[in-house]
C-alpha positions as CSV (number, residue, x, y, z in Angstrom):
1,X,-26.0,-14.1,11.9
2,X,-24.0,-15.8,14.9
3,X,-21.3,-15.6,13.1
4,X,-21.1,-12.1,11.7
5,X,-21.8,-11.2,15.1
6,X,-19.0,-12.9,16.6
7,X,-16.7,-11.2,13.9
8,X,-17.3,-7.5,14.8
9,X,-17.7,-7.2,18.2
10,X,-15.4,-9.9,20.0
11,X,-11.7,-9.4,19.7
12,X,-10.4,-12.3,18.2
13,X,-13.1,-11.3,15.3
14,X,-11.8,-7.9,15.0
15,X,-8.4,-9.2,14.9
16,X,-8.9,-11.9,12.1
17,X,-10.5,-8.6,10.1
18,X,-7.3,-7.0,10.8
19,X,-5.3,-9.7,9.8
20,X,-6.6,-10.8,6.8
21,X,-7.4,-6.8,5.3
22,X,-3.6,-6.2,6.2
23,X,-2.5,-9.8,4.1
24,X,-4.7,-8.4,1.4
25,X,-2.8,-4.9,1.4
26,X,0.6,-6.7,2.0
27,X,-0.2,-8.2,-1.4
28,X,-1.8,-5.5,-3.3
29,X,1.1,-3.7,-2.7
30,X,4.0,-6.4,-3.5
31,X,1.9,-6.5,-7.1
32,X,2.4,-3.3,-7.8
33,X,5.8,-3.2,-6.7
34,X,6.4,-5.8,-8.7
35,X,5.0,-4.7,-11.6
36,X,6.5,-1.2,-11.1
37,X,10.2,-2.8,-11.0
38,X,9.4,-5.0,-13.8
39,X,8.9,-2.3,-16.4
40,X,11.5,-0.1,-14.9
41,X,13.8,-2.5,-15.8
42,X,12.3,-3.2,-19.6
43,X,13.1,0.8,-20.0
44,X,16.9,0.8,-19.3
């Protein structure tokens, strides 16, 4: 419990959460990209 403890209240926690939820977007969003240009292209 230490350690989810340490993760939301101190700031070095909050800022991993940050980090890593923000990576996680970055990449969520690159695969749809992605994706969206890949069949944009099959179309023309």
């Amino acid at each position: 419990m230490k350690l989810l403890t340490d993760l939301f209240t101190t700031d070095y926690g909050i800022m991993s959460i940050s980090g890593i939820g923000f990576m996680l977007g970055m990449a969520a969003f690159f695969i749809w990209y992605f994706n969206h240009k890949m069949h944009e292209a099959d179309g023309k």
